[in-house]
C-alpha positions in Angstrom: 4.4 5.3 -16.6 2.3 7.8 -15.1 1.6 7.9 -11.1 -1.5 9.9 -9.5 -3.5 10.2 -6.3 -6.9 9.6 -5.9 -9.6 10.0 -2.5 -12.2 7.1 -1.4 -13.6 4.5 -3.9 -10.8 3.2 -6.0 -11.1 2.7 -9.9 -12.3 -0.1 -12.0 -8.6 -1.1 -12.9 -7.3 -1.1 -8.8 -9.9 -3.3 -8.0 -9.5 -5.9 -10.4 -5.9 -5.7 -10.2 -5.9 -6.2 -6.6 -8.4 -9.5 -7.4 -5.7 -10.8 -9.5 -2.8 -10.3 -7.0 -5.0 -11.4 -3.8 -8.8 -13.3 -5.3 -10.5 -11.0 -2.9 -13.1 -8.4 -3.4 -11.5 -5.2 -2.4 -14.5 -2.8 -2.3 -15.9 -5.1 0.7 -12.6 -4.6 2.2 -13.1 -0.9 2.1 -16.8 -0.9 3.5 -15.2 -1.1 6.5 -12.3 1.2 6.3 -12.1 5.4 6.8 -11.6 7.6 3.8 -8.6 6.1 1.8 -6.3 7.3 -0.7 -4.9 5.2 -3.7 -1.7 5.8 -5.3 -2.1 4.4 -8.9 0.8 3.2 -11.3 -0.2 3.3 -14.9 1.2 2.5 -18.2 -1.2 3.4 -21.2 -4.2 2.4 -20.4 -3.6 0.1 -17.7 -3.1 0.0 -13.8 0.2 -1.7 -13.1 0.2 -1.1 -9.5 -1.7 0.4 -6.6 -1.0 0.9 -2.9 -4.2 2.4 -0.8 -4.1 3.7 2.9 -5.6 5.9 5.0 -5.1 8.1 8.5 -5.1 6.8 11.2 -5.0 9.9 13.5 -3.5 13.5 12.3 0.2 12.6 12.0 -0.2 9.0 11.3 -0.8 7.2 7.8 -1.4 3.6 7.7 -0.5 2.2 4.0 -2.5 -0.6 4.1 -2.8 -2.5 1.0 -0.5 -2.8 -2.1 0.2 -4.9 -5.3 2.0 -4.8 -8.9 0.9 -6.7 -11.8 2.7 -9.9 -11.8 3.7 -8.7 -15.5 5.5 -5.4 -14.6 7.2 -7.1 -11.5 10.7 -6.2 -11.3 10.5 -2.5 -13.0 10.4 -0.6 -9.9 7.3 0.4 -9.8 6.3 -0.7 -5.9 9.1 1.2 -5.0 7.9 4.3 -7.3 4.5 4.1 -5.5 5.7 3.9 -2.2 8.2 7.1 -2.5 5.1 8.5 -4.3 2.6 8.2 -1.5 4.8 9.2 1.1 5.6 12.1 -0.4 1.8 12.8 -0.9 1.1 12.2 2.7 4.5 14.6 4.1 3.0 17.4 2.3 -0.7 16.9 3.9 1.6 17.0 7.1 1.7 13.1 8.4 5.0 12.9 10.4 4.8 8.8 9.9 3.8 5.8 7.8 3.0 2.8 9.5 2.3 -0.7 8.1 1.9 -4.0 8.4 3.2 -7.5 6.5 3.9 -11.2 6.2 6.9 -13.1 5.9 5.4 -15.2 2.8 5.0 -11.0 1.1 9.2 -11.3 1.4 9.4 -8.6 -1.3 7.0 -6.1 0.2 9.4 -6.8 3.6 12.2 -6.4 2.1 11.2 -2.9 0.0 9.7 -1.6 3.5 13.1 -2.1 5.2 15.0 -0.8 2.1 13.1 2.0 2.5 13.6 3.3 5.9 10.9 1.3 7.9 11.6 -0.8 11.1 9.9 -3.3 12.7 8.5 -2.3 15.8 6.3 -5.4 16.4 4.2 -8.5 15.4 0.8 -9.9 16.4 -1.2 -12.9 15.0 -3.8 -11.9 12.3 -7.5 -13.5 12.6 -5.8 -16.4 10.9 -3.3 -17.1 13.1 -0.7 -15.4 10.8 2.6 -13.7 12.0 2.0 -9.9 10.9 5.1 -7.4 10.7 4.1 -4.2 12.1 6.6 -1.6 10.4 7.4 1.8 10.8 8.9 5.0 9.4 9.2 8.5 10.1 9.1 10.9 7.4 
């Protein structure tokens, strides 16, 4: 598996992955979003996971949206990208990664607590949903 970083518009394979995981159209999700950086998960020629964020101020890194190919579940590799973008954002000097989730993402949860975040807080979402604000100091 190979792991890499890339700035703004996110490759052909993130955005159809990310249809498959959530059956939305990610690039008119990031018409409205600041420059963004994608952590990509391959293996050969194809993306088995992504997680995409962005600053939201100089110390602060939002890591906003994630997924795994329902395939390569199981392997690791959401934790892999998650160590791998926070290191990527420690060394362009962000002090913390903040996040949000559901309850029905239980595994995203449950990695974000494994590793080192805590919930600071919840709010509805425009759906009326219980969101999990999360934090974590690098």
């Amino acid at each position: 598996m190979n792991i890499y970083h890339t700035a703004n518009e996110p490759e052909a394979g993130v955005l159809e992955l990310h249809e498959q995981i959530f059956g939305d159209c990610l690039q008119d999700r990031l018409s409205k979003k600041p420059a963004t950086i994608t952590t990509v998960a391959t293996s050969g020629d194809r993306v088995v996971g992504y997680k995409i964020g962005y600053p939201q101020n100089d110390r602060t890194f939002y890591s906003w949206l994630g997924g795994v190919d329902e395939r390569s579940r199981g392997q690791g590799i959401g934790k892999q990208l998650m160590k791998a973008q926070h290191e990527y954002v420690k060394q362009h000097k962000y002090t913390t990664v903040e996040t949000k989730t559901m309850n029905k993402w239980r595994g995203m949860l449950i990695l974000n607590i494994q590793s080192g975040f805590m919930i600071y807080g919840t709010h509805l979402n425009q759906e009326g949903e219980v969101m999990i604000m999360l934090r974590k100091q690098l």
